[in-house]
C-alpha positions in Angstrom: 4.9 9.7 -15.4 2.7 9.4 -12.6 -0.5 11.3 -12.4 -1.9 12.7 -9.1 -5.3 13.4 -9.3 -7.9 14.8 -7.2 -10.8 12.9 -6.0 -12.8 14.3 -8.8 -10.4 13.0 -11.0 -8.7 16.5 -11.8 -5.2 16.8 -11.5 -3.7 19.5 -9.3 -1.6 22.7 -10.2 1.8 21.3 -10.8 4.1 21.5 -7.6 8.2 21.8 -8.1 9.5 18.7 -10.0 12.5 19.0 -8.9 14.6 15.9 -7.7 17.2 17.5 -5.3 13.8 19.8 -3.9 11.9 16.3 -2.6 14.7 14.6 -1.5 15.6 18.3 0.4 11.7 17.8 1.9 11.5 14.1 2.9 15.5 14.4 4.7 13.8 17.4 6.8 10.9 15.6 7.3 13.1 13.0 9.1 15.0 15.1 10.8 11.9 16.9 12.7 10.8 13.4 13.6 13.7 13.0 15.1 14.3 15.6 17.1 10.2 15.0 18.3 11.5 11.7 19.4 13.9 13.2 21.3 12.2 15.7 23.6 11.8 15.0 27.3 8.5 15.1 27.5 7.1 14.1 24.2 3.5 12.7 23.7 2.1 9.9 21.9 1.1 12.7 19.2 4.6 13.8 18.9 6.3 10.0 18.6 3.1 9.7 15.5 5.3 11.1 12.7 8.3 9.0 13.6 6.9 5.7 13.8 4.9 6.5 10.0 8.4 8.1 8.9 10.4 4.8 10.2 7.4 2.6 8.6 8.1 4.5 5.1 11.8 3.6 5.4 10.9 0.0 6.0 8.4 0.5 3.0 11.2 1.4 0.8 12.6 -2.0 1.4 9.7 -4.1 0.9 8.5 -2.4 -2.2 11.6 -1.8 -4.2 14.8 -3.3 -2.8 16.3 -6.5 -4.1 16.0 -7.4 -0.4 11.9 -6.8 -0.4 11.9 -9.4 -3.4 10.5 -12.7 -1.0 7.7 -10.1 0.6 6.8 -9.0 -2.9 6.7 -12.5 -4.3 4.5 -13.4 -1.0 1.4 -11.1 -1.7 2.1 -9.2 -4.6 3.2 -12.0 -6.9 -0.3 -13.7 -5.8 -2.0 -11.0 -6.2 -1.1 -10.4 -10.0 -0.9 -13.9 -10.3 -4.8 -14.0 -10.3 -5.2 -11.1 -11.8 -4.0 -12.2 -14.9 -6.2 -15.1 -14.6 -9.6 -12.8 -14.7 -8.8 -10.9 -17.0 -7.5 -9.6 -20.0 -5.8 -6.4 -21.0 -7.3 -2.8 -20.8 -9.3 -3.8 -17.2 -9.6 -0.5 -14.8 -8.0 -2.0 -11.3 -8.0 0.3 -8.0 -4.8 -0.2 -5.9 -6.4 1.1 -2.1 -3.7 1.7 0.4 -1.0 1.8 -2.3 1.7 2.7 0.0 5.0 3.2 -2.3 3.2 1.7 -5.2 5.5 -1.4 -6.1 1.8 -3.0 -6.8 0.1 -0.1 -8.9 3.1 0.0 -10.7 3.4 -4.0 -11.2 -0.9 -4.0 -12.1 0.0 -1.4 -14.6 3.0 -3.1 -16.5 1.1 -6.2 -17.0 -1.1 -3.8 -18.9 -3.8 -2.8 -16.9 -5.2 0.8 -16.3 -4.1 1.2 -13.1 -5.0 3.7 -9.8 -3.8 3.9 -6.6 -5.3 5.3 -3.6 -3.1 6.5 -0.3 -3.8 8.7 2.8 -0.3 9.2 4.2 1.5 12.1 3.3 4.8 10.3 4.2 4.2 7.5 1.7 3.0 10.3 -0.9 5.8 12.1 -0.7 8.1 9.3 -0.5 6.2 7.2 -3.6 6.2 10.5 -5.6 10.0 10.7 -5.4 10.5 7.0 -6.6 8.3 7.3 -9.7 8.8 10.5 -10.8 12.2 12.1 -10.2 15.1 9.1 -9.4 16.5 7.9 -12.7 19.0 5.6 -12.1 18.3 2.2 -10.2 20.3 2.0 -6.8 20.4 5.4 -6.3 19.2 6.4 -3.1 20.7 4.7 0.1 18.9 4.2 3.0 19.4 3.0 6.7 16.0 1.6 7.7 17.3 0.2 10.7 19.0 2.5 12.6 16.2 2.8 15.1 16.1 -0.7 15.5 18.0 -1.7 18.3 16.9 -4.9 19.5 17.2 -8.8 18.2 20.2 -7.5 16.2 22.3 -10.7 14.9 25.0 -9.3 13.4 27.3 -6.0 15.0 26.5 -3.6 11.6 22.5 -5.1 10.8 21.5 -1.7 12.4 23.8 0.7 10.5 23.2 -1.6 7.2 22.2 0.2 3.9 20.1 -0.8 1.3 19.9 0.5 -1.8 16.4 1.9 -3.7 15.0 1.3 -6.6 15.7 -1.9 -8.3 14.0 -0.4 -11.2 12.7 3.1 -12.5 9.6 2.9 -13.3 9.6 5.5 -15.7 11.9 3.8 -17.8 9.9 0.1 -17.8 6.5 1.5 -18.3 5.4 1.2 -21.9 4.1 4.6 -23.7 1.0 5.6 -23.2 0.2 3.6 -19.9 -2.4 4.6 -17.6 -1.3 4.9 -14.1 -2.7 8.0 -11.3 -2.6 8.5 -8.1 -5.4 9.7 -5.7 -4.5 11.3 -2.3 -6.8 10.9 0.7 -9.0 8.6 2.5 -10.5 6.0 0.2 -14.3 6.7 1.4 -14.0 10.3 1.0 -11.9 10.2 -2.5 -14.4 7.4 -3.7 -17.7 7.4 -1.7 -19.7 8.9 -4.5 -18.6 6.5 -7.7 -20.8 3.9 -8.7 -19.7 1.2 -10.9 -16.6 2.6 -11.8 -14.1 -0.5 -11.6 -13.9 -4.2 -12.6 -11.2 -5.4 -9.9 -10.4 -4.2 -6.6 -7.2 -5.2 -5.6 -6.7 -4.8 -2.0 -3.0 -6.1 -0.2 -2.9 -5.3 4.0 -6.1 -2.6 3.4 -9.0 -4.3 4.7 -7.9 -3.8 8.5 -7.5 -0.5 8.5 -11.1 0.4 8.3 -12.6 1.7 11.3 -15.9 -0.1 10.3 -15.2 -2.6 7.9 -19.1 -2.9 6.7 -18.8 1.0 5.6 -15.3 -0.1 3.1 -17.2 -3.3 1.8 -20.9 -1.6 1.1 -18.2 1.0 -0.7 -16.4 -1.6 -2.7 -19.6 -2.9 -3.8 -20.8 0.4 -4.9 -17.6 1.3 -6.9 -17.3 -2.4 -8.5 -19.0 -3.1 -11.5 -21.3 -6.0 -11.8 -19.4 -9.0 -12.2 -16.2 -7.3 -11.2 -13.8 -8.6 -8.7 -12.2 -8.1 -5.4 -8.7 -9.5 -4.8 -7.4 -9.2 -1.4 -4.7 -10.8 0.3 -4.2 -9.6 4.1 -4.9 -10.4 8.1 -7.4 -8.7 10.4 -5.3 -6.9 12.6 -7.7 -4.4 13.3 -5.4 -1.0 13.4 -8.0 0.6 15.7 -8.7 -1.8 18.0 -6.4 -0.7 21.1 -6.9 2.7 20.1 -9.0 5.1 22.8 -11.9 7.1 21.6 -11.7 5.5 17.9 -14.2 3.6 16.3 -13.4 0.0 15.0 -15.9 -2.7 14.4 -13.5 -6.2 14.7 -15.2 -9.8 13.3 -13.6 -12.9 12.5 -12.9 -14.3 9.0 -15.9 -16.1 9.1 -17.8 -13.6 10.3 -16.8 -11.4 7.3 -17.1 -14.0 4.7 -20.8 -14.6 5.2 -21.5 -10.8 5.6 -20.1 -10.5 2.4 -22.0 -13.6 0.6 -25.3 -12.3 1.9 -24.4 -8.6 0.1 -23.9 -10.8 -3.2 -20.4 -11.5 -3.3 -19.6 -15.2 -4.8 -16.4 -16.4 -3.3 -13.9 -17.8 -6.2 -10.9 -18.1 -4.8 -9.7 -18.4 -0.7 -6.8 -19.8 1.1 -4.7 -19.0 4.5 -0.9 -18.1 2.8 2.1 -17.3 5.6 2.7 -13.7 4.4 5.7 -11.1 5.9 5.2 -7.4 6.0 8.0 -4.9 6.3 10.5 -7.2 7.9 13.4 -7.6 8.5 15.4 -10.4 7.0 18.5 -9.6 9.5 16.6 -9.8 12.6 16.2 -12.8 15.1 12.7 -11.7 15.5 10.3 -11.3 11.9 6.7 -11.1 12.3 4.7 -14.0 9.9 0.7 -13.4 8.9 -1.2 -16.1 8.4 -3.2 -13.9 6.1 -6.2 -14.6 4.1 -6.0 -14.7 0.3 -9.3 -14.4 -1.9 -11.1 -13.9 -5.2 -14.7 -13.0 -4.7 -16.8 -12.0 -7.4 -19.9 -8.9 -7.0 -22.9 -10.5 -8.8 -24.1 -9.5 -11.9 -27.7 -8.7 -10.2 -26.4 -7.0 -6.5 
């Protein structure tokens, strides 16, 4: 079973456990979005929870739907892929902006002691119910287009369902794994470890700092020397056209040498085409030309 843990590593009083009770929460959840989206006069604030509750739905595809299988093979596959190659068995990897936790949970049944990290309470809530409380593959079945109303190629692509999980983790975990969760923003859950873990392994996280400088001086810290980062992911910046929020943007080349002259040693890099939460249906899918790289914290930074 998953563990949630606090930021101090403790785990939390033990909420209900029930299955029907989360599913009861989440279909609520929904529904208030909906009825926000609705009103005549709602405000950017109000349309907030739709668009993260609509992006969870899409979430649920990519990360564990039979249809999600060519995104997962994309950045995940690569991901693992030289992960494997590092290292061996045993090797503490953090999973930062672990969404529904398809990767955690992949990290951690090649063997590794694995922990994610996630700030939205949406993809909480919604990765909590996958690991923990469905027990039989295909269970759940979603619409994760309705809203989608546009570029449609076939008559019933909006109303299709797909059908979550492909797997249950429970049941494909070995005994005795070591996989936890820790809730909240990665520089406030981790901003006072030092040389805690030997690979970061980031997918579609680095953008989302508001000052990308503060997340790498942070994954520095919490590496151990010699330890890895493993990122695959564009610069897209997720505060750039926001008002009144901070976000420092830079090019790749900007970043790369930022990060050599902190004492990172670059292993690994190529540009891979890389989908994220699309849809396979549509006439319109969105393709990354993200960066993918291995790069290495001296032993003496």
């Amino acid at each position: 079973m998953l563990t949630v843990r606090q930021p101090d590593g403790s785990e939390p009083e033990a909420a209900g456990r029930g299955q029907g009770g989360a599913l009861v929460l989440f279909s609520l959840l929904l529904q208030l979005c909906t009825v926000l989206r609705w009103r005549r006069r709602a405000t950017p604030r109000d349309l907030s929870p739709c668009l993260q509750c609509r992006s969870t739905l899409k979430q649920f595809v990519r990360d564990w739907s039979d249809e999600g299988k060519e995104e997962r093979a994309e950045c995940y596959g690569k991901l693992l892929t030289r992960l494997e190659e590092i290292y061996r068995k045993k090797t503490r990897v953090l999973v930062p902006g672990s969404g529904l936790c398809r990767l955690n949970f992949e990290c951690c049944h090649l063997g590794f002691e694995t922990q994610g990290n996630e700030f939205s309470v949406h993809m909480l809530l919604a990765s909590y119910v996958i690991l923990n409380l469905v027990t039989e593959p295909y269970s759940l079945s979603l619409h994760p287009y309705l809203h989608q109303s546009c570029n449609l190629i076939g008559t019933g692509d909006q109303f299709r369902e797909v059908k979550v999980p492909d797997l249950i983790p429970n049941h494909t975990l070995a005994p005795g794994s070591k996989f936890s969760m820790v809730a909240g923003e990665f520089a406030e859950c981790y901003g006072k470890q030092e040389a805690e873990w030997d690979v970061f392994c980031s997918c579609f996280f680095l953008d989302t700092a508001h000052n990308i400088f503060d997340y790498l001086r942070l994954i520095k810290q919490i590496l151990k020397p010699g330890g890895y980062l493993i990122n695959i992911g564009p610069l897209l910046w997720h505060y750039a056209d926001q008002a009144h929020e901070e976000s420092v943007e830079v090019s790749w080349e900007e970043l790369r040498s930022i990060m050599v002259q902190m004492g990172f040693e670059f292993l690994h890099e190529e540009f891979i085409d890389a989908h994220y939460t699309s849809n396979n249906k549509s006439m319109m899918r969105m393709r990354y030309n993200a960066i993918h790289f291995v790069a290495r914290k001296k032993e003496e930074a």
